[in-house]
C-alpha positions in Angstrom: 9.4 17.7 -14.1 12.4 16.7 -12.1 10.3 17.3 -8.9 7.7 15.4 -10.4 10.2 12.7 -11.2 11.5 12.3 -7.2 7.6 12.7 -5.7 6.8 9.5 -7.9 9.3 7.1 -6.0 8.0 8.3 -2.5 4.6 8.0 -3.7 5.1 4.3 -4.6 6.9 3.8 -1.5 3.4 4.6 0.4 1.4 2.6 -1.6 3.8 -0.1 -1.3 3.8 0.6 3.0 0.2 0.5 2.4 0.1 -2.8 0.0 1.9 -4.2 2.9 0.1 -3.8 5.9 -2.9 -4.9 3.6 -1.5 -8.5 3.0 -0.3 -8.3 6.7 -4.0 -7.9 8.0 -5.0 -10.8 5.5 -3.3 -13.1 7.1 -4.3 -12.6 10.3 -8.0 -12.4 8.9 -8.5 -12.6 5.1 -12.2 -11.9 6.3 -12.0 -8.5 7.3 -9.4 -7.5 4.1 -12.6 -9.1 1.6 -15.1 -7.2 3.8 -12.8 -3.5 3.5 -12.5 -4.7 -0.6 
């Protein structure tokens, strides 16, 4: 379970990256991030 317990973290860390570059790209075009959605 530890190992389970220190893979969440990192795995929240990607989704966060991920969140990111999302609201990134909707700024430069909220178009395109409605159109992927």
């Amino acid at each position: 379970m530890f190992d389970l317990a220190v893979d969440t973290p990192q795995c929240w860390e990607a989704q966060r990256r991920r969140i990111e570059e999302v609201v990134v790209k909707a700024r430069e075009g909220k178009t395109r991030t409605v159109a992927l959605t």
